[in-house]
C-alpha positions as CSV (number, residue, x, y, z in Angstrom):
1,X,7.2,-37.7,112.5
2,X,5.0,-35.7,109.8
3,X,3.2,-32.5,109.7
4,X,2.9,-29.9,107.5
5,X,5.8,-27.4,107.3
6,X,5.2,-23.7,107.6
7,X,7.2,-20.9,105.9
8,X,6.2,-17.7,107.4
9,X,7.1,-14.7,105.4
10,X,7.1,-11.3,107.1
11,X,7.5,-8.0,105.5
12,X,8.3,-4.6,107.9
13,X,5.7,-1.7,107.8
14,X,4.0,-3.3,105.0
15,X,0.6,-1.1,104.1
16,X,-2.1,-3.6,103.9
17,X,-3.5,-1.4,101.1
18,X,-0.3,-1.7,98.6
19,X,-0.9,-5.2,97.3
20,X,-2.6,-6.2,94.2
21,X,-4.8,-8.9,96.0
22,X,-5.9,-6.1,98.0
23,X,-7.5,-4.0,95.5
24,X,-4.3,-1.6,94.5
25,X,-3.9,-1.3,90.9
26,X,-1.0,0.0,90.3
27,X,1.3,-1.6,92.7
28,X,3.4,-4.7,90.9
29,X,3.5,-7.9,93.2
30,X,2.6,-10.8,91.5
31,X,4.0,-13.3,93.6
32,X,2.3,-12.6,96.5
33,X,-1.0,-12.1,94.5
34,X,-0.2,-15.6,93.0
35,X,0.0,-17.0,96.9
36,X,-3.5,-15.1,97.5
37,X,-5.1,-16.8,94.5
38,X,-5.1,-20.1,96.1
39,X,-4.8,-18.9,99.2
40,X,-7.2,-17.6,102.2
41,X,-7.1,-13.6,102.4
42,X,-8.0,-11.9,105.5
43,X,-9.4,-8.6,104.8
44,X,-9.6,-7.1,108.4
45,X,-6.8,-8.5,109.8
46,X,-4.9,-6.6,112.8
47,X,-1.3,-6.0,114.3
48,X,-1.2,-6.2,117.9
49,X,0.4,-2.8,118.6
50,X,1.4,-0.5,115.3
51,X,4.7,-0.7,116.6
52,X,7.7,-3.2,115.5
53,X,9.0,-4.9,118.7
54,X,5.9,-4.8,120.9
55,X,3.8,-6.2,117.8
56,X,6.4,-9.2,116.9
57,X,6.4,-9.9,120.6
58,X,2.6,-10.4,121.1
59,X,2.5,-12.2,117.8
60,X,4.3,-14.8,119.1
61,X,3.5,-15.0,122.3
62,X,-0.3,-14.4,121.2
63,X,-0.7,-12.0,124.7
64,X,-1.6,-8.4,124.8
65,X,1.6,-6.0,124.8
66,X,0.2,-4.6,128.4
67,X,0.8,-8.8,129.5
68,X,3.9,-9.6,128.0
69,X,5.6,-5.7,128.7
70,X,7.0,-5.4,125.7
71,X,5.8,-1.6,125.4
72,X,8.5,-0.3,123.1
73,X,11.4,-1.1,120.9
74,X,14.0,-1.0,124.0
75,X,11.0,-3.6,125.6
76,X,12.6,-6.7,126.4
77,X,10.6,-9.9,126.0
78,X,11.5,-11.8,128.7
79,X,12.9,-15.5,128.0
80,X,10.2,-17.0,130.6
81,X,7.0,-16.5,127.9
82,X,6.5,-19.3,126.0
83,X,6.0,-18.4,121.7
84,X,4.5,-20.4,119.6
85,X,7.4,-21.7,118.2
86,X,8.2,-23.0,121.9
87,X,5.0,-25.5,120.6
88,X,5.9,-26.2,117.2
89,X,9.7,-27.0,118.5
90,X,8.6,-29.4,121.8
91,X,6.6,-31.3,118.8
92,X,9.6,-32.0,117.2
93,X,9.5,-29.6,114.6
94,X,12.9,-27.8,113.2
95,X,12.4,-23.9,114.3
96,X,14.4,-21.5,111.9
97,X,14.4,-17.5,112.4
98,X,15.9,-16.0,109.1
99,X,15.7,-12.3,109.4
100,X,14.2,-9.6,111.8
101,X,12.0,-10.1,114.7
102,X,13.3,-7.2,117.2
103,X,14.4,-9.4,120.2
104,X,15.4,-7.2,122.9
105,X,17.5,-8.4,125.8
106,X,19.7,-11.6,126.2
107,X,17.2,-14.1,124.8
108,X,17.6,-13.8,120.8
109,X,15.6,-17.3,120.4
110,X,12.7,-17.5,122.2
111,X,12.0,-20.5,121.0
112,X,13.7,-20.7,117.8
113,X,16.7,-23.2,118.0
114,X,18.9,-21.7,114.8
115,X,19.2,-18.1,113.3
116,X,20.4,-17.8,110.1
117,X,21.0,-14.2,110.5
118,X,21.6,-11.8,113.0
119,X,19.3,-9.1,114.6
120,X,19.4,-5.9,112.3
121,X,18.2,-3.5,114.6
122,X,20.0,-3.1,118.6
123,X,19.2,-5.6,121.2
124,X,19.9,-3.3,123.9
125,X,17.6,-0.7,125.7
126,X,19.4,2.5,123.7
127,X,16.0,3.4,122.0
128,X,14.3,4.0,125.7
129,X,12.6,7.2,125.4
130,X,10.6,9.1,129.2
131,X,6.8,9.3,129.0
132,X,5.5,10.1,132.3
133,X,5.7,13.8,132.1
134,X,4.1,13.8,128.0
135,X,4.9,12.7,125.0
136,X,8.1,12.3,124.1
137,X,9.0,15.2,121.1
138,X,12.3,13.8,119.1
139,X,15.0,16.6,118.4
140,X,14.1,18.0,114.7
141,X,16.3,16.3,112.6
142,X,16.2,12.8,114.4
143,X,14.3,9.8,115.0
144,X,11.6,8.6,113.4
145,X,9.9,11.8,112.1
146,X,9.0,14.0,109.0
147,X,12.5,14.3,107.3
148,X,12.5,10.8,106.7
149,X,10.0,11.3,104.4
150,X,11.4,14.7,102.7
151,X,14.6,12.8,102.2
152,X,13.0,9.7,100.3
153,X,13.8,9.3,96.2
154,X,16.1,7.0,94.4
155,X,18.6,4.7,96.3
156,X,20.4,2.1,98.3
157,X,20.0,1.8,101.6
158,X,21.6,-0.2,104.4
159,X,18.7,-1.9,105.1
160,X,18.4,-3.6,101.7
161,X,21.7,-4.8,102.1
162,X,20.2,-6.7,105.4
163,X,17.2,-8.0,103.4
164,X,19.6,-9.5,100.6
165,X,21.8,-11.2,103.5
166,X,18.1,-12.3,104.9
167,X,17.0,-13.7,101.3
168,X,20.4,-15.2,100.2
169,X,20.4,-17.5,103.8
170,X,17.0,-18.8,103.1
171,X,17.7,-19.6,99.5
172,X,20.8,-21.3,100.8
173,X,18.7,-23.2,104.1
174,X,15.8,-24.0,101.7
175,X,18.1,-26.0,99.4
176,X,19.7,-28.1,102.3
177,X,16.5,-28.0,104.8
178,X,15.2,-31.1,103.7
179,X,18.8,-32.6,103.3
180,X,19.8,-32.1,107.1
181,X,16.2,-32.0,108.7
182,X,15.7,-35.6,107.9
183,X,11.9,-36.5,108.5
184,X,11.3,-33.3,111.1
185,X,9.2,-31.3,110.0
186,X,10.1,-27.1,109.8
187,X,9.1,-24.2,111.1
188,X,11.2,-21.1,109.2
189,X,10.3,-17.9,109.7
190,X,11.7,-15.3,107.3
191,X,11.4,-11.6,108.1
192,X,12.4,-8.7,106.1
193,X,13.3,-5.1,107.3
194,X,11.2,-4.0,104.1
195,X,9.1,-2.1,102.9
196,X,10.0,-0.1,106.2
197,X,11.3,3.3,106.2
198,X,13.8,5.1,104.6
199,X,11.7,5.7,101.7
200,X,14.0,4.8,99.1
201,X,13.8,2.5,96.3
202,X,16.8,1.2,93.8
203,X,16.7,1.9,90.3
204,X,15.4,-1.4,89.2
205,X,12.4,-1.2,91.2
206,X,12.0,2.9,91.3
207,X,11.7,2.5,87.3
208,X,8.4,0.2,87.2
209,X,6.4,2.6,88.3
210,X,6.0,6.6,86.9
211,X,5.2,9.5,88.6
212,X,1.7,9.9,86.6
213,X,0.4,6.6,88.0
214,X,1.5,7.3,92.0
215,X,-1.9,8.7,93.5
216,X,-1.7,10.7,96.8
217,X,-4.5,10.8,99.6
218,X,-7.7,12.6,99.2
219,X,-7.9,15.4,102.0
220,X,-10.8,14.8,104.5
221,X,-14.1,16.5,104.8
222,X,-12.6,19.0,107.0
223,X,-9.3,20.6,108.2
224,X,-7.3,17.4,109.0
225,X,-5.6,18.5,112.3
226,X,-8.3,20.2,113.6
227,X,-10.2,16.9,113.7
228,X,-7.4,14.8,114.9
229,X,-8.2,12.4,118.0
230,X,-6.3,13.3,121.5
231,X,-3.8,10.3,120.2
232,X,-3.4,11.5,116.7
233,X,-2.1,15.0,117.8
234,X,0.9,13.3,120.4
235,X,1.9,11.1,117.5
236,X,1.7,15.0,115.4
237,X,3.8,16.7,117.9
238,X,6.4,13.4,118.3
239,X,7.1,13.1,114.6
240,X,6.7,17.1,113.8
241,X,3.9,16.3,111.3
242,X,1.7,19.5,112.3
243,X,2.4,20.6,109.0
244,X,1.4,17.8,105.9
245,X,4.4,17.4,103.4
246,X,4.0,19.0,99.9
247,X,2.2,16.5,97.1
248,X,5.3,16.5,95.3
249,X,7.2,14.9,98.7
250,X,4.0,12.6,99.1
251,X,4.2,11.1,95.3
252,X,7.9,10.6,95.9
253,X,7.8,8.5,99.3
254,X,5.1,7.1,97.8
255,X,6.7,5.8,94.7
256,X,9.9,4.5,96.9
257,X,7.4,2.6,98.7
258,X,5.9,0.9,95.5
259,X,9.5,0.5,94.5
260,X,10.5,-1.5,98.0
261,X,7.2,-3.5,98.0
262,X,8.1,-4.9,94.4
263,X,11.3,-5.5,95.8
264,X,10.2,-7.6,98.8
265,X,7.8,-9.4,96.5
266,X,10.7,-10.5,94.3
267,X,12.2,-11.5,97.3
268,X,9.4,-13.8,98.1
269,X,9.2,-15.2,94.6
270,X,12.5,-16.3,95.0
271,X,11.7,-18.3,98.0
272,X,8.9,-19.7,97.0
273,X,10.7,-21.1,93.7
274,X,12.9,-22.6,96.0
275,X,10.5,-24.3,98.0
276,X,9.1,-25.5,94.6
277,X,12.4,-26.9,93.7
278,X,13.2,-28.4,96.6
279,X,10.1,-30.8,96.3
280,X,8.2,-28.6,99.3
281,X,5.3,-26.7,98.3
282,X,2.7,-29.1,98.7
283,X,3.9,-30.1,102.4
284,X,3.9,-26.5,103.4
285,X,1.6,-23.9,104.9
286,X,2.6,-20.6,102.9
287,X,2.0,-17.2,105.0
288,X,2.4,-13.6,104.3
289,X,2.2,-10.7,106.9
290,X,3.4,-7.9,108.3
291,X,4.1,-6.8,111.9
292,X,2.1,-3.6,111.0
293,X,1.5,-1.0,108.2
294,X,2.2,2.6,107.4
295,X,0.4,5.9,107.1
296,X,1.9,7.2,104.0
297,X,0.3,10.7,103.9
298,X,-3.2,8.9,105.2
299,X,-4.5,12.2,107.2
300,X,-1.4,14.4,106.7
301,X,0.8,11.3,108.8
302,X,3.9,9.0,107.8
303,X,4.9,5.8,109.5
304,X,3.1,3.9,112.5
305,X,1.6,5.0,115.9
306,X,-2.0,5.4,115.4
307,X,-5.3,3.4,115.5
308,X,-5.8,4.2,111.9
309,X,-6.6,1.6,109.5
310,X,-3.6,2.6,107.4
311,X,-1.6,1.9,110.5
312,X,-2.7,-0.7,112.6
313,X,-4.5,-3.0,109.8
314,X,-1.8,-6.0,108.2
315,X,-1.9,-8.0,105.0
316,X,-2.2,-11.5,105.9
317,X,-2.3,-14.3,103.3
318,X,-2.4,-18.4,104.1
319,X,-2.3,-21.3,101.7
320,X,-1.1,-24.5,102.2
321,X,-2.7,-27.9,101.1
322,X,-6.0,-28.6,101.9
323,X,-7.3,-25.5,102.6
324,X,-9.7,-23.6,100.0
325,X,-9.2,-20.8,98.4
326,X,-11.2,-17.7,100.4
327,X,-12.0,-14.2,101.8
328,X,-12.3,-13.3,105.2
329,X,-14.2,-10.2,106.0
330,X,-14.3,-11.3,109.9
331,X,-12.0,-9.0,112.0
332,X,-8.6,-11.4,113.4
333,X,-5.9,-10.7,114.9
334,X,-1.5,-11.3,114.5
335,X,-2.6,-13.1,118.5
336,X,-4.6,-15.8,116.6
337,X,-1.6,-16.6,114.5
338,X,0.1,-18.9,116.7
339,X,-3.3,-20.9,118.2
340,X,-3.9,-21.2,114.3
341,X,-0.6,-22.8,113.6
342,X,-0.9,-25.3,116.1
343,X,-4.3,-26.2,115.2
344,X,-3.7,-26.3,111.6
345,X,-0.7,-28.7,112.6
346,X,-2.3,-30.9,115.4
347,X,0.0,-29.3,118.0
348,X,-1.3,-29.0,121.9
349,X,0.6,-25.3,122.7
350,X,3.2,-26.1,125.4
351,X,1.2,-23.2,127.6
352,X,-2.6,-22.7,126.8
353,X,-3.1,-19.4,127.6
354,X,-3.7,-16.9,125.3
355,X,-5.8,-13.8,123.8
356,X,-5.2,-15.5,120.3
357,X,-8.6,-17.6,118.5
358,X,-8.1,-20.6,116.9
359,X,-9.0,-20.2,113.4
360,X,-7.7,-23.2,111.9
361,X,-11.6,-24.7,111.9
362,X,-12.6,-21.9,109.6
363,X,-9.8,-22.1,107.6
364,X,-10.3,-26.1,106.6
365,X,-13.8,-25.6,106.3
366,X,-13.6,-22.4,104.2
367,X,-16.3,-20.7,106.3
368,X,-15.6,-17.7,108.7
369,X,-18.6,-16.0,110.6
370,X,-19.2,-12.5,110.3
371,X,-18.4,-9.5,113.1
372,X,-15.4,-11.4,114.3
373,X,-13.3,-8.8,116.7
374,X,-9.3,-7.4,117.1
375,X,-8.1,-5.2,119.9
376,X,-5.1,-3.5,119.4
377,X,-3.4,-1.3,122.1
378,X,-0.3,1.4,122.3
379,X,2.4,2.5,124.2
380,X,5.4,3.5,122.8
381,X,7.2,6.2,120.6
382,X,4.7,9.4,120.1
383,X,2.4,8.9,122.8
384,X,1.7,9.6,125.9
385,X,-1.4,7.3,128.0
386,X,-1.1,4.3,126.2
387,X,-5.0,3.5,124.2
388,X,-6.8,0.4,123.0
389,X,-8.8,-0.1,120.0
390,X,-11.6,-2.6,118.8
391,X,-12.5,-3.2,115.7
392,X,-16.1,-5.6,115.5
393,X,-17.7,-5.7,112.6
394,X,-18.1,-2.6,110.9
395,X,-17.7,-0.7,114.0
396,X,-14.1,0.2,115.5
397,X,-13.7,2.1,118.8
398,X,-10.7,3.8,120.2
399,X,-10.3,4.8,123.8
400,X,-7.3,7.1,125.8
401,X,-7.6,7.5,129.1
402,X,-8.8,10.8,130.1
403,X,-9.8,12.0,126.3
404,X,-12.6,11.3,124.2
405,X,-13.7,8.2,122.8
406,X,-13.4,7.7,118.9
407,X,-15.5,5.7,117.4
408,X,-15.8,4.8,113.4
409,X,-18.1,2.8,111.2
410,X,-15.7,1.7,108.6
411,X,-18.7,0.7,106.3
412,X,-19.8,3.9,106.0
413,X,-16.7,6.2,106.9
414,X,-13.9,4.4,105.1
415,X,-11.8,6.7,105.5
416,X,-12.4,7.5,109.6
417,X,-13.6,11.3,109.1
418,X,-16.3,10.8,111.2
419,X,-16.5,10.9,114.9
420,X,-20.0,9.3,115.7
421,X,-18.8,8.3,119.5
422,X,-21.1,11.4,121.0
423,X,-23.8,11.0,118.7
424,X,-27.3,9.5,120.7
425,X,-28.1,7.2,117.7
426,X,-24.9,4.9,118.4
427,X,-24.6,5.2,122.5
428,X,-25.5,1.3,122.8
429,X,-23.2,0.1,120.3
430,X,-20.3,2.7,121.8
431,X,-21.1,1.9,125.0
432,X,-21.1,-2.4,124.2
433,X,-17.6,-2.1,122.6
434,X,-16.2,-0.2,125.6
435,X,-17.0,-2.8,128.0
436,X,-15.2,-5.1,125.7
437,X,-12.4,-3.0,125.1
438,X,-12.0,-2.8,129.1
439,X,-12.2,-6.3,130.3
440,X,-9.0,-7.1,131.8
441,X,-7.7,-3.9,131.2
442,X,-6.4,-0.9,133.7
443,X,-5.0,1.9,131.5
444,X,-3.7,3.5,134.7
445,X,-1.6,0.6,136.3
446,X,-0.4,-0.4,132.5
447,X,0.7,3.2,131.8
448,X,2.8,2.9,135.6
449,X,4.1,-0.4,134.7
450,X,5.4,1.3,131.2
451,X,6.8,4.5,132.6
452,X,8.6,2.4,135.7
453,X,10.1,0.4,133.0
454,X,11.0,3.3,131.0
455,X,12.9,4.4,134.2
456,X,14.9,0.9,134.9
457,X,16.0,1.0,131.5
458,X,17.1,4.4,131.0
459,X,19.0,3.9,134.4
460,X,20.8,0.9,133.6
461,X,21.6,3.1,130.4
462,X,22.8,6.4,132.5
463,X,25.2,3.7,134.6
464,X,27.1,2.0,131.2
465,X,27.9,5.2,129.5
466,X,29.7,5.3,126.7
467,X,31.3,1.9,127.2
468,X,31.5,-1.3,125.3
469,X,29.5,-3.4,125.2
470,X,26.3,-1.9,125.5
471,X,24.5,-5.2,123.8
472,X,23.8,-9.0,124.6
473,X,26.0,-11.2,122.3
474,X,23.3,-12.4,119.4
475,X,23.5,-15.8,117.8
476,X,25.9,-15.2,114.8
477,X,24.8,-16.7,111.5
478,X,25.6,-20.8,111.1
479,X,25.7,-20.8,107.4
480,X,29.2,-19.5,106.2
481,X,28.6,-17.1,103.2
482,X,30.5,-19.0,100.4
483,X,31.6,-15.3,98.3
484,X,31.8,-12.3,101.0
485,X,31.0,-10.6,97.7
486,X,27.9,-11.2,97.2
487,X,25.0,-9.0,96.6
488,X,22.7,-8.8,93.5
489,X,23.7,-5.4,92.5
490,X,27.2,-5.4,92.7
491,X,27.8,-3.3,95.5
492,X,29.6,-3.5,98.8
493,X,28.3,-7.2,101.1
494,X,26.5,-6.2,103.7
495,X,28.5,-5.7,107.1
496,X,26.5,-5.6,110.3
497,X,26.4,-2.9,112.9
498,X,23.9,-1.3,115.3
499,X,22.2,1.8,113.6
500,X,20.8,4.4,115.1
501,X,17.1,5.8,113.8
């Protein structure tokens, strides 16, 4: 059969902002800026949730989190929705998962028919956290919250050691791929657990940058906190972040996270060589993304879980042959990626429905139309009534159930200072993107649904205890690791084991 491969390279919590082709100057990635050069760039393009499972799971699925249940990382996606890579693999294509994609439950697949690693983070439902009563508040000291971000600097991590094992399998595949595929076509997906949290960088890649050139967010117009959003002050409360972290702690997380984002890019490089070598790169369609971004000190916050641009906004980069070079202003979405595949391919998707566009048209053609529109909507860690966001055109509205209404014009207020939602001058176009932010949508049953499967989990949980095992058996890796030894600084080889956060 033939086709055009596709090589999809995911990063974790990747700020859309801290790439070169993305206007950052002082960030070092030239091999994904060299992808973007003869590649298409989407400049408003939009997780599905800013959170990692529920995000991956809509991605492939292309179906809103509140469809598919996936409302948290203890959200299993269950084995009966078909992914995209269900298309690309009933066409005959070779489907490849090298790295993360935050599976939870029995089904580690979904679609893909090998794994050349194992799942980093736990399959299981240990990270189920109650809702119903408010947000849920982790214990100081735990979790995803603002130590994290006081305890970033110089070092190795046990993460990195995951993304080595991630980018020494692929180098490995990608030199036998086309050896054991025959004439199938491939479908490898390889996703890192960087630039994600803990904000820590090795040497190597701490030392390219100095602290002179690390530049910290402007402070707003007014007194952050007292102009947060109902949203923004749960996620405050959940990650005790009522109080911003000192510049000196902001310039240091922030320099780790240069440091790890050169670090993924070299990463990338290295793949990409090896598609070169292996006689690849001009039967393959190139992509770069992540599942979602990062705050990193954006309005006094760290990490994910907000409707901010910082957070739910994504890098995404395609080239592959035959398609021009280009911008995208137009607003997509991480749903349109998997209609877009297929259509770029000349695959029928095993099961039409979806929420995802079909953008391969615009992508042959080189021409997108302006005030495209994204919906992204919440449920999980640091909230508590799940919200939905639009973003059309310049204009980007955020609704919680039973607060007010948010709504930005990114044009003008780049920085989403300004509240314009109550102002009389912009009730028609307020009042237009609510009724498309609420068609097929019932915050009240979704929120149910999400706290009733809060409670299934957390008793299944409450009935295994302490014993063994408290996970699904996931794939182990096919490839055999030819020196246990191996790792590119020397230390320790990787050993796998269920972490907590």
């Amino acid at each position: 059969m033939s086709g055009p491969n596709i090589l999809l390279l995911m990063g974790d919590q990747h700020p859309y902002s801290m790439l070169g082709c993305y206007g950052d100057g002082t960030v070092k990635t030239p091999a994904l800026d060299q992808l973007a050069e003869g590649g298409v760039v989407f400049d408003a393009a939009y997780c599905p949730s800013p959170l990692c499972a529920p995000s991956r799971a809509a991605m492939m699925t292309g179906r809103h989190v509140h469809e598919i249940e996936v409302w948290d990382n203890a959200s299993p996606l269950r084995a009966d929705w078909p992914t995209f890579v269900h298309s690309f693999r009933a066409a005959g294509y070779r489907t490849i998962l090298s790295g993360k994609m935050h599976y939870v439950g029995p089904d580690q697949l979904h679609g893909f028919e090998e794994r050349w690693t194992q799942e980093i983070y736990p399959t299981t439902f240990d990270w189920t956290y109650p809702s119903r009563k408010g947000v849920f508040i982790n214990p100081p000291g735990k979790g995803q919250a603002v130590h994290r971000v006081s305890e970033s600097g110089i070092g190795w991590t046990w993460d990195m050691d995951y993304d080595e094992e991630v980018t020494f399998r692929t180098l490995y595949g990608l030199r036998t791929v086309k050896r054991d595929s025959g004439d199938r076509p491939f479908l490898l997906c390889v996703s890192f657990t960087g630039p994600h949290y803990p904000y820590f960088a090795p040497q190597e890649y701490w030392d390219l940058y100095r602290d002179e050139d690390i530049e910290i967010p402007a402070e707003g117009p007014a007194a952050t906190i007292a102009n947060d959003p109902q949203h923004v002050r749960w996620f405050r409360q959940y990650a005790h972040l009522q109080d911003p972290v000192t510049d000196e702690v902001c310039r240091r997380a922030r320099h780790a996270m240069l440091g790890r984002i050169s670090m993924i890019d070299r990463y990338c490089d290295r793949i990409l060589s090896a598609l070169r070598d292996s006689g690849l790169e001009n039967e393959t369609i190139v992509l770069y993304t992540s599942d979602h971004g990062d705050m990193m000190g954006e309005h006094g916050l760290w990490f994910k879980g907000t409707a901010y641009e910082a957070s739910a906004r994504v890098p995404l980069i395609i080239k592959g042959p035959d398609l021009p070079a280009s911008r995208v202003a137009e607003a997509v979405s991480l749903l349109d990626l998997g209609t877009t595949l297929c259509g770029l391919c000349g695959i029928d998707p095993v099961y039409p429905e979806s929420d995802g566009r079909d953008l391969s048209g615009g992508l042959k053609n080189g021409s997108f139309r302006e005030g495209g529109e994204a919906i992204v909507e919440f449920y999980g860690d640091g909230t508590w009534r799940g919200w939905r966001m639009i973003r059309s055109g310049d204009w980007k509205l955020i609704h919680v159930p039973d607060t007010e209404e948010v709504l930005y014009n990114l044009k003008q207020d780049p920085g989403e200072w300004h509240n314009l939602a109550d102002d009389p001058g912009h009730r028609e176009v307020r009042d237009a993107l609510r009724a498309k932010l609420k068609q097929g949508w019932d915050p009240d049953l979704c929120d149910e649904r999400r706290w009733r499967s809060q409670e299934r989990r957390m008793a299944i949980l409450a009935a295994l205890g302490p014993g063994e095992p408290r996970a699904w058996q996931q794939p182990s890796a096919p490839v055999p690791h030819p020196n246990p030894a191996y790792r590119t600084d020397g230390k320790e080889p990787f050993q796998f084991a269920f972490t907590s956060r």
